[in-house]
Each structure stands twice: as C-alpha cells, then as structure tokens.
C-alpha positions in Angstrom: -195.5 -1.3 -189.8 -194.2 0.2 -186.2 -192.6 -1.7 -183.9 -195.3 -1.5 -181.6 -198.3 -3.2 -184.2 -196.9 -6.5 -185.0 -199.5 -8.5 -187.4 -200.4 -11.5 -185.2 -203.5 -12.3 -187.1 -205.9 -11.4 -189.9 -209.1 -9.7 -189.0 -210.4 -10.3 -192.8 -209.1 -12.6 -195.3 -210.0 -12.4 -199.1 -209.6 -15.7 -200.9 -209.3 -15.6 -204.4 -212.3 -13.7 -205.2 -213.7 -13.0 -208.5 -216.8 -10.7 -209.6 -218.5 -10.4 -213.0 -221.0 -7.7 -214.0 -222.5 -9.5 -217.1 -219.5 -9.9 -219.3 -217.5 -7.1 -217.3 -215.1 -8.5 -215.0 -214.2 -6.2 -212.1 -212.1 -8.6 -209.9 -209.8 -11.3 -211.1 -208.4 -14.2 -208.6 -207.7 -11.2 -206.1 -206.4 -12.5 -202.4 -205.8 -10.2 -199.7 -205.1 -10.1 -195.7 -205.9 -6.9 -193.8 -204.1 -7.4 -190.3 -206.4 -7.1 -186.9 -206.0 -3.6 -185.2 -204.6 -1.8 -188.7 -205.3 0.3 -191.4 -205.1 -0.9 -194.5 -205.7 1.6 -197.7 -207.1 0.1 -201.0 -205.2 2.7 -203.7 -205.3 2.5 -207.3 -207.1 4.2 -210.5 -210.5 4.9 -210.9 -212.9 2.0 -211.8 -210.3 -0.7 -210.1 -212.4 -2.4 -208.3 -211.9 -0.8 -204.8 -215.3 -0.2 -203.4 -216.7 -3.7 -205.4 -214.1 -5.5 -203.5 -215.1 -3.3 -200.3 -218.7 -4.0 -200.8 -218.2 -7.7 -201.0 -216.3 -7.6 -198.0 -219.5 -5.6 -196.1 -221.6 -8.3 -196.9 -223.8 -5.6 -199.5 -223.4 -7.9 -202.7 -221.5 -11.4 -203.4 -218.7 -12.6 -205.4 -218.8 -14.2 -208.1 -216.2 -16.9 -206.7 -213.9 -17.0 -203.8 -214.4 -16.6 -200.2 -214.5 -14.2 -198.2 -213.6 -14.2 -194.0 -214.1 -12.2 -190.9 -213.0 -13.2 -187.9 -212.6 -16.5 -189.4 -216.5 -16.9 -190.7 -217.5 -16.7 -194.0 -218.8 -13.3 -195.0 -222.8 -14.0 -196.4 -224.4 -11.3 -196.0 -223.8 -7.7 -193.7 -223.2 -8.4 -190.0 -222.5 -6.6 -186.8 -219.1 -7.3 -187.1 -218.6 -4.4 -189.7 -219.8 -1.2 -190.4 -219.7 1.2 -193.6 -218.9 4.7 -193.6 -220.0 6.1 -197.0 -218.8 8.7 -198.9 -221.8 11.2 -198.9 -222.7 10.9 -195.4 -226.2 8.7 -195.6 -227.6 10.4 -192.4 -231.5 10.8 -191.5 -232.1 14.0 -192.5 -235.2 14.4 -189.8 -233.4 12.8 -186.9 -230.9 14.9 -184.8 -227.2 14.1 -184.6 -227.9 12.3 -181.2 -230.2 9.7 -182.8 -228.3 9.2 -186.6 -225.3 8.3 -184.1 -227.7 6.0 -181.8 -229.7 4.8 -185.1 -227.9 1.3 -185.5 -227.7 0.8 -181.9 -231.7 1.7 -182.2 -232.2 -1.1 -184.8 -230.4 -3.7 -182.7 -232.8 -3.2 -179.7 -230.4 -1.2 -177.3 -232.5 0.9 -174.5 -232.7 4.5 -175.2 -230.7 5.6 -172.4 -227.6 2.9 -173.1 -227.6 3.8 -177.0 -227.5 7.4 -176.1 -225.0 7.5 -173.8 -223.1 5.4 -176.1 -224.0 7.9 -178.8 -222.8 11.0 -176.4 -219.5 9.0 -176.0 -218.8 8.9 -180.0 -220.3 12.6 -180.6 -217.4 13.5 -178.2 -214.6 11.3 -179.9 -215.1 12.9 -183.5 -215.2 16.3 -181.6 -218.9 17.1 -181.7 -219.8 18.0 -178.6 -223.1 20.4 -178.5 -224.2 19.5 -182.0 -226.3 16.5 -180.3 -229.5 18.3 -181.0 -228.4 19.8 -184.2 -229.8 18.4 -187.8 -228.1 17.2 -190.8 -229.2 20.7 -193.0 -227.6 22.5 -190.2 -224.2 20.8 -190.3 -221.2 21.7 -192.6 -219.9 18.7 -194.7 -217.2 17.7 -192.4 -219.2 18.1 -189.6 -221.8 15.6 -191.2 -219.5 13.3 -192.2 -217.8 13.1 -188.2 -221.2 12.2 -187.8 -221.4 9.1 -189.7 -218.3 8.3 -188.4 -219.2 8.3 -185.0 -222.8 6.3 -185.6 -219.7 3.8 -187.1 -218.0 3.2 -184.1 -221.1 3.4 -182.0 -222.2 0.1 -182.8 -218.7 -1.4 -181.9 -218.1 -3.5 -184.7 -214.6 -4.8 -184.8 -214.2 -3.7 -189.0 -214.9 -0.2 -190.1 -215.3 -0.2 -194.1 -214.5 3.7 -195.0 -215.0 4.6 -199.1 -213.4 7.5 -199.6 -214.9 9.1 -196.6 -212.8 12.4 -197.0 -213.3 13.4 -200.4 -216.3 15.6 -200.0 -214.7 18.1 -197.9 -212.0 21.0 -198.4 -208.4 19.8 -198.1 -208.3 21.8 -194.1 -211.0 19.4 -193.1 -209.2 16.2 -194.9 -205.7 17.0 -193.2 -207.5 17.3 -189.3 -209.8 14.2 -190.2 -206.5 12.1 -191.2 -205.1 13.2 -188.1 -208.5 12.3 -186.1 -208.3 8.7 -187.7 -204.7 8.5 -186.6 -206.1 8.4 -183.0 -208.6 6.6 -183.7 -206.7 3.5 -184.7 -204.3 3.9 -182.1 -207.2 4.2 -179.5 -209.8 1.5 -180.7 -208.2 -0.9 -181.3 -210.6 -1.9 -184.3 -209.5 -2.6 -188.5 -209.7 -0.1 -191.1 -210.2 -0.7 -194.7 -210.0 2.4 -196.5 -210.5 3.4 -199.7 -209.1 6.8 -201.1 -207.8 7.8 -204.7 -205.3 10.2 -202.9 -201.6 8.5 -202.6 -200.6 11.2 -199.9 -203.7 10.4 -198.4 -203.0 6.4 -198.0 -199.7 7.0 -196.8 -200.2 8.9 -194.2 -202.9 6.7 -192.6 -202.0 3.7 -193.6 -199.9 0.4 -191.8 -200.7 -1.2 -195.1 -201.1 0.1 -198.6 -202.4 -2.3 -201.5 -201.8 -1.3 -204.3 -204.5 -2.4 -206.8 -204.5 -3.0 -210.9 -206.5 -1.8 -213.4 -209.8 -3.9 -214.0 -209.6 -7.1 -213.9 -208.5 -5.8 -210.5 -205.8 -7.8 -208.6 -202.8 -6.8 -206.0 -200.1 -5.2 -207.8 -198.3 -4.7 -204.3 -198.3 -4.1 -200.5 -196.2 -1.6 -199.0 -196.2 -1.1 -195.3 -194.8 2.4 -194.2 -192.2 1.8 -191.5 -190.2 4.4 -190.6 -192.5 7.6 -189.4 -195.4 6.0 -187.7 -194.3 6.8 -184.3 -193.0 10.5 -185.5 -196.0 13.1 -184.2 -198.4 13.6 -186.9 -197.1 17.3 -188.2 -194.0 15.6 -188.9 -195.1 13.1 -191.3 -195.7 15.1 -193.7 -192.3 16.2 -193.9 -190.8 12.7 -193.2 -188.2 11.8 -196.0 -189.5 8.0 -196.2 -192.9 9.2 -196.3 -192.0 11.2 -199.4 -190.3 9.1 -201.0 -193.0 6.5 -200.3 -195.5 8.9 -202.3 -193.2 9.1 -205.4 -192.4 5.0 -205.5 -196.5 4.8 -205.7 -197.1 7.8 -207.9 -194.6 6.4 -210.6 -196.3 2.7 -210.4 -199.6 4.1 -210.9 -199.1 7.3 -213.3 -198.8 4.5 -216.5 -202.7 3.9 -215.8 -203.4 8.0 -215.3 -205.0 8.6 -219.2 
C-alpha cells in the first residue's frame, strides 16, 4: 500500500461465504475486505474459486451462506453500483463502438446526447479516439476489449469486477493495458477486483493481492505491495521488491501447479 492510499474503509465486504454446486464445494467460510479506491487481485490456481466468488460479489448468482456487502448493503442481486468486464469482450456485434460504450447508460434511460457524450469521454480514456463508428468485426482483440472497458466506466459504478480481462490478447497489449489500468485507478477513484492467473500480472497492478486456496477456496494470504507503487511504471518491472514479491507467491502456489 503507498503512502498516499491509506484504507479508510471497505468498498465491499465478504462475510463468510460459502457456495455448493450439488455436492461440489467451491467456497469454504471465505471472508474478505477489498479497500474503497484500490485494486485488489484474486490469484491462485485454476478452478479456485475466483470468478464464483467474483460472480457472487456482481450480484449474477448467490451464495450458499454468508453475506455479502457493498457500500454497506447487502449484495441481492446485480446493481448499478458494479459493473463486469468479462473476459471475451461480450459486445453487440451490430452496434458501433459508440453505442456498446453508451449501451448500459441506454438501458438506464439516459438521453441520447448525455450517454453519448459520456460514451465519447470513455472511448477517449482507453485511447479510442476515431473508432466511435467502427464495429466489433472490425476491431483487433485489444481494441475490443478497451471497449468493454470503457462501456464499464461509462456507467460510473463505484466497483469494476474485471475476470481476467487481459488474457485474450498478446503479452505487448497486456503490458500497455496494465499500464492503462494503473491510471485508471489513480484517476477514478473507483475499486477494482481483478481476477488474473498471472502472478507478475497481480503484482504489478495490485494494492492488494489475495492469495486464494485450492477448492474449497479460502484466503491463504494478503500481501500488499509497498515499496514501488509510486516508482513510474517502466520501473516496476525491474523493482527489486517487486521481484522478490513474484517469487514469495510463485513458491506458495507452485505446490498446487500439477
């Protein structure tokens, strides 16, 4: 955690949650506080639990037991409060990049001319500035995926859920887009949760790592990077705490790597 981004309150709260599928259980008695303002990465090995807890969290399917809180309230369903930024885009192929960004603001009864010049404001943020008319089929994958991003933020919900929203595109792309989201946390002043299977990936974003267990899932740890997050963003990369950060997570998880 920087000096600068002191946790002064919880934007979500997870309170001993559990979820069954049938006789599988994914989560077990997992609790968890993601701090307002900050990103906080969900790491840990495939089928842990990460996008079911994340999905419970969006409102998109219940726990078994346990509560869950935004903003204080009890999470019951999805709400304005949050939005999801999926892994493989989920754009309207027939509408142009204008109206997929302005979509949500659309659905909530926003006049066409506030919604898209909300929507122009966003396009510009994730850098796509003259792709407003442009279609999904005509749009690279990173390109596509700034655009979900963007119809995200558009709506101003104070929690952005993000599952994996990198891995689809080649590691040039991934590098500028953790830079991008950098800024963006610095500059909206919303909370991330972020879900990744890449450790270098989590610590580069991150103010708070939790590091989840095998199914039943539960929090193994929290680590919260300290010493580069004011360093400029080449230089993290190369930051010795940041490296040594990778290889303290790498050797907790690599028992669970078959």
């Amino acid at each position: 955690m920087s000096e600068t981004k002191q946790i002064s309150e919880n934007a979500v709260e997870v309170r001993n949650v559990f979820k069954n599928y049938g006789d599988v259980e994914a989560l077990r008695d997992l609790t968890l506080q993601f701090p307002k303002g900050q990103l906080t990465s969900l790491l840990g090995p495939s089928g842990c639990g990460k996008t079911t807890l994340l999905k419970i969290i969006a409102g998109l399917i219940p726990a078994t037991s346990g509560e869950v809180l935004v903003n204080g309230k009890p999470v019951t369903g999805p709400g304005p409060d949050r939005a999801f930024v999926f892994q493989d885009f989920a754009l309207l192929p027939w509408a142009t990049v204008l109206r997929n960004v302005a979509f949500g603001l659309e659905l909530r009864g926003v006049p066409k001319p506030q919604r898209e010049e909300i929507a122009v404001k966003y396009i510009k943020d994730v850098g796509l500035s003259g792709f407003e008319q442009s279609y999904p089929h005509e749009l690279s994958g990173g390109m596509r995926q700034r655009v979900g991003l963007a119809r995200a933020l558009s709506v101003d919900a104070q929690v952005l859920l993000m599952d994996e929203p990198f891995s689809a595109v080649d590691e040039q792309t991934r590098r500028k887009f953790q830079e991008d989201l950098l800024s963006l946390v610095q500059n909206e002043n919303k909370t991330f949760l972020f879900v990744t299977h890449s450790i270098e990936e989590a610590v580069y974003v991150s103010d708070q790592i939790a590091i989840l267990l095998p199914r039943p899932s539960r929090v193994s740890e929290i680590i919260r990077p300290t010493g580069f997050r004011n360093k400029d963003k080449d230089s993290i990369r190369r930051d010795a705490e940041y490296l040594d950060i990778v290889d303290k997570i790498w050797a907790s998880l690599r028992t669970y790597v078959e």
